[in-house]
C-alpha positions as CSV (number, residue, x, y, z in Angstrom):
1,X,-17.5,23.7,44.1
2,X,-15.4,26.7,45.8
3,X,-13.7,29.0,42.7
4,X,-10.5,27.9,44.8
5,X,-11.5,24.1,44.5
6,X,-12.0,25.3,40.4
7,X,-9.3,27.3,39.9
8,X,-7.2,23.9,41.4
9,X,-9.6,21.8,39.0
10,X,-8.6,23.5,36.0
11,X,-5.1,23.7,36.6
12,X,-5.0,20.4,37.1
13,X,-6.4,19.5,34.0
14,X,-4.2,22.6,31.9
15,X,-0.9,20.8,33.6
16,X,-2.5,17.0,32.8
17,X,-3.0,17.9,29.2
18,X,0.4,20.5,28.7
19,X,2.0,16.7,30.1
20,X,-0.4,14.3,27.7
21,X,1.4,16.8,24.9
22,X,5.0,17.3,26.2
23,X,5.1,13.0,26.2
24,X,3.7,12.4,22.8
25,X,6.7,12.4,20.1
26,X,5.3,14.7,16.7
27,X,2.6,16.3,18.5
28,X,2.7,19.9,19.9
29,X,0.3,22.5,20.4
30,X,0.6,23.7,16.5
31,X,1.7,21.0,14.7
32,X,1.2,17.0,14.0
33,X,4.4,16.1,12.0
34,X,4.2,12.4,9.9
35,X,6.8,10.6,8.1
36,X,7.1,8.3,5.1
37,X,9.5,6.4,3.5
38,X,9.5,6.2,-0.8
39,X,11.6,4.5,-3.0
40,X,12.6,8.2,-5.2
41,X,15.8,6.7,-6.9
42,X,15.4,3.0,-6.8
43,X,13.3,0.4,-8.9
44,X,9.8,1.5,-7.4
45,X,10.9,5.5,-7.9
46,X,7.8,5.3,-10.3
47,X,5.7,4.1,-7.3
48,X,7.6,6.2,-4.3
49,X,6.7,9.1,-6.4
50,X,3.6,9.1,-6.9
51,X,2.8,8.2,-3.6
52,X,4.9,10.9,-2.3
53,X,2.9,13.5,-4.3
54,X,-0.4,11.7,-3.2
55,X,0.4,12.6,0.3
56,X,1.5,16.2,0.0
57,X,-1.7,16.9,-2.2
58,X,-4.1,15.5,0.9
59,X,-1.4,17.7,3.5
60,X,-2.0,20.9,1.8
61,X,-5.6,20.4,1.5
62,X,-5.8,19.4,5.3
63,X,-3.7,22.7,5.9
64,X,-6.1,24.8,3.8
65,X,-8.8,23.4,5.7
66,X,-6.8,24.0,9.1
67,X,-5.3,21.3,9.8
68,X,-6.5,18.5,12.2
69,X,-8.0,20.0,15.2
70,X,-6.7,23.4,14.3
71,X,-2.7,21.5,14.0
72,X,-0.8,21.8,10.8
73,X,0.7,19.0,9.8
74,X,4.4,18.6,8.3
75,X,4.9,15.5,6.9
76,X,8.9,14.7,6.3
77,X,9.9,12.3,3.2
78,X,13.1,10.2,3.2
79,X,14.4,7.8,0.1
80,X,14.9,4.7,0.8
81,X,16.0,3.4,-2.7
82,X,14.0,0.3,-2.2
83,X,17.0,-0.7,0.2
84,X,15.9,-1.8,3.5
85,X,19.6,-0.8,5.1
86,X,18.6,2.8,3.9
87,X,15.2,2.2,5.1
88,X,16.7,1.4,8.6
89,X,18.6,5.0,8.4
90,X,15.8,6.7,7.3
91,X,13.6,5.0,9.9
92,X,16.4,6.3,12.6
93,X,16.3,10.2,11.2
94,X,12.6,10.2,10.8
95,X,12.0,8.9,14.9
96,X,14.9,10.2,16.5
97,X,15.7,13.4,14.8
98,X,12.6,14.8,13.2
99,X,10.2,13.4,15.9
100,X,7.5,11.7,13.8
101,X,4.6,11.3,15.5
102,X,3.2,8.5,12.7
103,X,4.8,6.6,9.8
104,X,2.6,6.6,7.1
105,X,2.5,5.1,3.9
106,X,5.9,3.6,3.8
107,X,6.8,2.0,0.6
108,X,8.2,-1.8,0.4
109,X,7.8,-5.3,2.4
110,X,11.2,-5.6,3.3
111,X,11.6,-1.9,4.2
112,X,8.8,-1.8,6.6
113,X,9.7,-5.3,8.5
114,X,13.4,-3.8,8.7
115,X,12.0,-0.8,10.6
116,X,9.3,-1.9,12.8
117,X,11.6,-2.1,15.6
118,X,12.8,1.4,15.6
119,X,9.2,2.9,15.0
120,X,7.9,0.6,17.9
121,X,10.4,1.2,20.8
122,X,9.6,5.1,20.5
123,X,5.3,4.4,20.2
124,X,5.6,5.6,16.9
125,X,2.4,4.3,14.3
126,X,3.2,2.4,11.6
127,X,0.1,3.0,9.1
128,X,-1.2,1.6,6.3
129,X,1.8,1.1,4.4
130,X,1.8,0.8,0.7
131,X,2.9,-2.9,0.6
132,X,0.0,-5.8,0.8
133,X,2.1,-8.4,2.9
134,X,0.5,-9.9,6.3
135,X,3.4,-8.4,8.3
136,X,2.0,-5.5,8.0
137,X,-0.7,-6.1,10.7
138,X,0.5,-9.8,11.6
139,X,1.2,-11.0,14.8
140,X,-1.4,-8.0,16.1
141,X,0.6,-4.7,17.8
142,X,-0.9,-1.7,18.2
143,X,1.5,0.2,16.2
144,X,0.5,-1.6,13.3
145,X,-2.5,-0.8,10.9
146,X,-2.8,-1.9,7.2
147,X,-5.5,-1.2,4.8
148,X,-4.4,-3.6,1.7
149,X,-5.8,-6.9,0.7
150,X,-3.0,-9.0,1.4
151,X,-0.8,-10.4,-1.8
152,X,-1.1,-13.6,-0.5
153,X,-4.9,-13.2,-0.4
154,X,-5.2,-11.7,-4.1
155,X,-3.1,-14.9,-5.6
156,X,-5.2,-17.2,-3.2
157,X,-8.8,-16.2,-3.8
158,X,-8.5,-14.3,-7.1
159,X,-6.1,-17.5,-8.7
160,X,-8.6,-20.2,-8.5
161,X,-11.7,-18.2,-10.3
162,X,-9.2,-17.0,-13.2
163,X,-7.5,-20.7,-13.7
164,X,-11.4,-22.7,-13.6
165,X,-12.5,-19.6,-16.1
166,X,-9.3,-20.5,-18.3
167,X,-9.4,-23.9,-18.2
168,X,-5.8,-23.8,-17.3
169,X,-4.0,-27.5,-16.3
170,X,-0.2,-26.4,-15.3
171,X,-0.3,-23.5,-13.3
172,X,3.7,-21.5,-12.4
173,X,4.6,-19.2,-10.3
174,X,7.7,-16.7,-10.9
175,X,8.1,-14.9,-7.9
176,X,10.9,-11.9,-6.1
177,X,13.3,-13.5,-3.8
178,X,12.0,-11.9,-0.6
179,X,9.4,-11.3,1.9
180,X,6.9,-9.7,-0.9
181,X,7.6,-12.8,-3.4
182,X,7.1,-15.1,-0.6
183,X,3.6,-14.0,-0.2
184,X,3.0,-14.5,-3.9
185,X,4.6,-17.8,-3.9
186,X,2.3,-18.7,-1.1
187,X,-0.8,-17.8,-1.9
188,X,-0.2,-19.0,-5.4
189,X,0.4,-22.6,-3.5
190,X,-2.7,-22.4,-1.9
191,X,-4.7,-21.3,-4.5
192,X,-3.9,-23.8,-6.5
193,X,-4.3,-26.6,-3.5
194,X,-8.0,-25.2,-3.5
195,X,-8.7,-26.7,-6.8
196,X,-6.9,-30.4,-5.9
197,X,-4.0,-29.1,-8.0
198,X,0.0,-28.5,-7.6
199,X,2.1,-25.7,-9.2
200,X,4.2,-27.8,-11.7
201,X,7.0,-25.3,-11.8
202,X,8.3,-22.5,-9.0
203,X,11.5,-20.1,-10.6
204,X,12.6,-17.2,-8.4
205,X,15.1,-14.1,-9.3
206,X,16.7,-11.6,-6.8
207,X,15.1,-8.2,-6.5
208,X,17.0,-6.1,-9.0
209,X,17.2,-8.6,-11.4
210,X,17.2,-7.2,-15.2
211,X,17.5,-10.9,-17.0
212,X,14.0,-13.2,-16.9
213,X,15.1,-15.4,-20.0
214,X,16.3,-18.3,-17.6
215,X,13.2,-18.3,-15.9
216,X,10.9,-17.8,-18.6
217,X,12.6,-20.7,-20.4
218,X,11.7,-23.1,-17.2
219,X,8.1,-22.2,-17.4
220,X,8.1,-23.1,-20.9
221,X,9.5,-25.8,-20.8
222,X,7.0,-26.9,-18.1
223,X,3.6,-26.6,-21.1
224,X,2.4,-23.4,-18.2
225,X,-0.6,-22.5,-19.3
226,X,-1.2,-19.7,-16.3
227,X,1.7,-17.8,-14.2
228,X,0.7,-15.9,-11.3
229,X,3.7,-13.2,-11.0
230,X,5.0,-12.4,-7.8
231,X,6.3,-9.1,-9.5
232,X,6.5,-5.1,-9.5
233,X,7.1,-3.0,-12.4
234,X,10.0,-3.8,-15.1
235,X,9.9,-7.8,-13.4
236,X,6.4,-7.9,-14.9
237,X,7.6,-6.2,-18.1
238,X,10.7,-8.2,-18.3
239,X,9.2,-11.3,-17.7
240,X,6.3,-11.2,-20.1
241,X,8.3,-9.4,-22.6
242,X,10.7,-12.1,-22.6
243,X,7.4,-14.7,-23.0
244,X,6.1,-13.1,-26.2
245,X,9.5,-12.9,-27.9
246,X,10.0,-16.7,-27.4
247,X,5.9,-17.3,-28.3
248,X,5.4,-18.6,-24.8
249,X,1.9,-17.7,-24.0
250,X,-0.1,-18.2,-20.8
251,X,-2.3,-16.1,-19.1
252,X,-0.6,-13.9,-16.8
253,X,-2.1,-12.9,-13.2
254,X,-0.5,-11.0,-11.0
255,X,-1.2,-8.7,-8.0
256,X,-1.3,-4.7,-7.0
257,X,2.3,-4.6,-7.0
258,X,1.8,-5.0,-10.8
259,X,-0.8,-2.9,-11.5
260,X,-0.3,0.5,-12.5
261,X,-0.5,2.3,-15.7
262,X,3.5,2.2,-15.9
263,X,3.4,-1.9,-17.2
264,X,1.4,-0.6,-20.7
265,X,3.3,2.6,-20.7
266,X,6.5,0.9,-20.9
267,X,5.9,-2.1,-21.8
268,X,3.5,-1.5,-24.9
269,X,1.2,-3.9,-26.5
270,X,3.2,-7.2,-25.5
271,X,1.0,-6.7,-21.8
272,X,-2.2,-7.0,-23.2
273,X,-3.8,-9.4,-21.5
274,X,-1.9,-9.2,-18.1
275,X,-4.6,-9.5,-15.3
276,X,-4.3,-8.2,-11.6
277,X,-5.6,-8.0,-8.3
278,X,-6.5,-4.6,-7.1
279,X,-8.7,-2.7,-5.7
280,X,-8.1,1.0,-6.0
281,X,-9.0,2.0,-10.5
282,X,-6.6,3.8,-12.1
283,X,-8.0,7.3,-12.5
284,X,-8.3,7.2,-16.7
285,X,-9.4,10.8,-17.1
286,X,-11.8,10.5,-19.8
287,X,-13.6,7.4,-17.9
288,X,-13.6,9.5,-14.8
289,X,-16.2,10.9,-12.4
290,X,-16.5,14.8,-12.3
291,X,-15.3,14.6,-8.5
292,X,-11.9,12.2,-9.7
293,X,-11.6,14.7,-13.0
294,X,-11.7,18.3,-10.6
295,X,-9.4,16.0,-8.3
296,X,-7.2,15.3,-10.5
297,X,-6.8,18.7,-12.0
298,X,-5.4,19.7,-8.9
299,X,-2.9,17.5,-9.0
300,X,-1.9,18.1,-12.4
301,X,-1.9,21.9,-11.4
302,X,0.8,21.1,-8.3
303,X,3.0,18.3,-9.8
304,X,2.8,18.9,-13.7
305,X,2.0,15.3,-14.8
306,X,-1.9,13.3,-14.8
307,X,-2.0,11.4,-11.2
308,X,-2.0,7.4,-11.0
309,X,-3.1,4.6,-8.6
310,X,-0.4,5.2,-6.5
311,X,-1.2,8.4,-6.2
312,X,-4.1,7.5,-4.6
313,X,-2.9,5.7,-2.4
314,X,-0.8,8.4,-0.7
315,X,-4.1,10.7,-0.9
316,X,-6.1,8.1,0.7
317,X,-3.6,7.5,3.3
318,X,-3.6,10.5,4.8
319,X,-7.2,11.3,4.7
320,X,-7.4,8.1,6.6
321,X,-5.1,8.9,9.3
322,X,-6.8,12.4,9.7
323,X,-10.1,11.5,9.7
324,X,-9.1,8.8,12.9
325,X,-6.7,11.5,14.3
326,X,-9.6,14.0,14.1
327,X,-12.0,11.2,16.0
328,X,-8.7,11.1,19.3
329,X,-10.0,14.9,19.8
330,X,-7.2,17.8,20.8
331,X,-5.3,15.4,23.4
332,X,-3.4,13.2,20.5
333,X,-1.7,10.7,21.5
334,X,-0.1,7.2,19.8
335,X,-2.5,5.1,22.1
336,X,-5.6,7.0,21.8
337,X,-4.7,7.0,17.7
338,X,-5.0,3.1,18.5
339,X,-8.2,3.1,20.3
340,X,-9.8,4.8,17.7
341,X,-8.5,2.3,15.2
342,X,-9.5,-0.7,17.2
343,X,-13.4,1.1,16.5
344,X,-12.6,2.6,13.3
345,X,-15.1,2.0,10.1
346,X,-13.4,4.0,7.1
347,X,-15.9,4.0,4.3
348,X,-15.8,3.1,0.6
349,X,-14.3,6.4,-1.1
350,X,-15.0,7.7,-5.0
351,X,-12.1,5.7,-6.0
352,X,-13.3,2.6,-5.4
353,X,-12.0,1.6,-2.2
354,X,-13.6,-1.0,-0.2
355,X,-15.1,0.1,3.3
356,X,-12.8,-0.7,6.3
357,X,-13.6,-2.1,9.6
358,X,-10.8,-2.8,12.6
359,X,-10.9,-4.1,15.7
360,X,-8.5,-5.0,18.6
361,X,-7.5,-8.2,16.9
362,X,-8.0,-7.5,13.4
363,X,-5.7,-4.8,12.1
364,X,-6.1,-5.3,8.4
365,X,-9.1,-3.1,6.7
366,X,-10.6,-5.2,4.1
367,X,-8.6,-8.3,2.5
368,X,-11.2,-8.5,-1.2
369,X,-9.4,-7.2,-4.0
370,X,-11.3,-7.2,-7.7
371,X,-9.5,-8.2,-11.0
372,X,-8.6,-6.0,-13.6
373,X,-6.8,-6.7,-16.9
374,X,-5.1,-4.5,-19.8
375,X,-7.2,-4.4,-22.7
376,X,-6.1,-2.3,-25.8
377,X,-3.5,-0.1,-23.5
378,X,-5.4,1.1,-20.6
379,X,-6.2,-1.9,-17.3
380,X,-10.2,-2.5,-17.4
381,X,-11.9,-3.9,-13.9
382,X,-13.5,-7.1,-15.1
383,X,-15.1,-8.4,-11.7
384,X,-16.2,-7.5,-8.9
385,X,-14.7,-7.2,-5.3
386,X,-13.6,-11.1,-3.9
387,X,-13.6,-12.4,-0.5
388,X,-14.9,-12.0,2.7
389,X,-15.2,-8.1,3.7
C-alpha cells in the first residue's frame, strides 16, 4: 500500500471512529457518564441509599483504576421517591439533559416500566435494575438486561419446598397493589398449583399503606398456616407485627424485596422466623470473608455507616456493566454494549452471587435464588441455590 493510500486509510478510520463517538449519547473521548434512579426520600429511601452508595464506591474504585478503557465515568443520581411520575421526570433529565449513556441500577418495578420508553427511543441501556419483575428483560429488547431471579420465580419454586417442609394446608398470599405484588401474587398461585393445591385467601393493600390489621384479620380468619408476602420493608414489618399482636402465627415467606437487615433492625424480635428468597448474603461483619471485611471497611471509611445487601447490589452493578463495557473495546457504543451481553458469562462473585450467562433471547442472568431466614436477629442462609441456572 502507497503511504498516500495509508495516510487515506487512517483517516478514514480516525473520522469513522471520531463519528462512532460523536453518535453515541454519554460517551466521549474522556468520559462514560451513567445514570440511576433511587428512591432517597420515599418508602425504599433505606434501599435507594444504599444502592446509591454501592454504586459510587465501585465508580471511584474504577476511576482510581482509570476508568474503563482509560474513560472516567460520572454517574448522575436522581430521586424518584418511589413515584413512577417522578421517575418519568427523572428518566427525561437523566437522557435528554445529562446524556446518559446507560441506566443502571434503577430502583422499583413500576419506576422502570414507566420509563422504558424514554430510555429506549434515545438507545439508552436499561441495566440490571434493582427490582426482580419479568419486565425487566420480558418481551426481549436489546436495551434491556436483568440480573435478578425473578419474584415470581422465588415465590414459585422456593414456595412449594418451604410449605411440603412445613406441612402447611391453607397457604395466603398478602401482596402490593402493583406490578411488583402482581408477581408475588403469581408466583405464589403457581406455586401452590404445583402441589395440587389453591391459595384459600388473596388480600391486597396499596403501596404506601401504613394499616395491615384488615388484612391480617382475613388471613386469620382463613386458619393460614403459611403467607407468602408480596412485600418491601415496613409492609413486611407492619404485617407480621400486626400477626404476632393478635397471636396469628404462620410461617412467613417472602422475597428479596424483603430481605435486608432493616426488617430485624426495625422490626425487632417479632421477625424471627420470617424466611426469604435471595441470593446475594448480607455482609454480617463478624461472619465475613477477609476480602468482604477489607471491602467493607472501605465503605465504612466513605459513607460512615456498615454497608448492607443493597449495597451490594449497586457495587455489583457497576462492576458488571464495566467489566462488559471494557469487553466493547475503545469504540463504545449502545449496540456493541448489547453484543457483548448477548455473549456475556458474569461469574459467581465473593458475595455469593450466582454466575450469569445471556444470550440474544435470554436477557435475565440466573433466575435460582436460595432461602434465608432470621434467626436470633441476624437472616441465616438455610439452603442452597433453587432452580435451573
Amino acid at each position: 500500500m502507497s503511504l498516500k493510500r495509508k495516510i487515506l486509510f487512517f483517516a478514514c478510520a480516525l473520522a469513522t471512529s471520531t463519528l462512532v463517538l460523536a453518535q453515541t449519547q454519554g460517551v466521549s473521548k474522556d468520559t462514560i457518564t451513567i445514570g440511576t434512579i433511587q428512591d432517597l426520600s420515599g418508602p425504599l429511601a433505606g434501599f435507594g441509599k444504599q444502592v446509591r452508595d454501592g454504586m459510587q464506591l465501585r465508580v471511584d474504585e474504577l476511576n482510581e483504576q482509570g476508568g474503563i478503557d482509560g474513560r472516567k465515568v460520572v454517574l448522575k443520581v436522581e430521586d424518584s421517591g418511589y413515584d413512577p411520575k417522578r421517575a418519568v421526570l427523572a428518566a427525561q433529565k437523566l437522557v435528554n439533559q445529562d446524556k446518559i449513556f446507560a441506566m443502571l441500577g434503577h430502583i422499583g418495578t413500576a419506576g422502570n416500566v414507566a420509563t422504558f420508553p424514554i430510555l429506549f427511543k434515545k438507545n439508552v441501556i436499561n441495566f440490571f435494575p434493582v427490582t426482580a419483575a419479568r419486565q425487566m428483560y420480558e418481551p426481549v429488547h436489546r436495551m434491556k438486561w436483568s440480573f435478578a431471579s425473578t419474584y415470581y420465580d422465588q415465590a414459585r419454586l422456593a414456595g412449594p419446598i418451604l410449605i411440603k417442609e412445613k406441612n402447611a394446608e391453607n397457604v395466603c398470599v398478602i401482596y402490593q397493589d402493583d406490578d411488583f405484588g402482581q408477581e408475588v401474587l403469581q408466583g405464589a398461585e403457581d406455586a401452590v398449583k404445583s402441589l395440587g393445591m389453591t391459595l384459600v385467601e388473596k388480600t391486597s393493600f396499596k403501596r404506601g399503606a401504613t394499616d395491615f390489621s384488615s388484612q391480617v384479620a382475613k388471613m386469620k380468619a382463613a386458619n393460614c398456616d403459611f403467607v407468602f408476602l408480596g412485600t418491601l420493608i415496613r409492609e413486611t414489618i407492619g404485617t407480621i407485627g400486626e400477626a404476632r399482636k393478635t397471636g396469628f402465627d404462620p410461617v412467613f415467606l417472602g422475597t428479596a424485596g424483603a430481605y435486608t437487615e432493616l426488617i430485624h433492625k426495625l422490626g425487632g424480635p417479632a421477625m424471627d422466623g420470617l424466611y426469604a428468597a435471595m441470593t446475594v448474603e448480607h455482609p454480617y461483619l463478624d461472619a465475613a470473608s477477609d476480602q468482604i471485611r477489607f471491602w467493607a471497611n472501605k465503605y465504612k471509611t466513605k459513607f460512615g455507616e456498615d454497608p448492607a445487601v443493597f449495597s451490594v447490589y449497586g457495587y455489583m452493578i457497576v462492576g458488571y456493566f464495566a467489566q462488559v463495557a471494557e469487553s466493547v473495546g475503545p469504540n463504545l457504543t449502545a449496540d456493541g454494549f448489547a453484543d457483548a451481553m448477548e455473549k456475556a458469562t458474569l461469574p459467581a462473585n465473593m458475595f455469593g452471587a450466582d454466575e450469569m450467562t445471556f444470550s440474544p433471547t435470554k436477557h435475565l442472568g440466573s433466575n435460582r435464588s436460595r432461602l434465608s431466614q432470621i434467626q436470633d436477629g441476624r437472616w441465616v442462609v438455610v439452603s442452597d441455590y433453587i432452580g435451573d441456572h
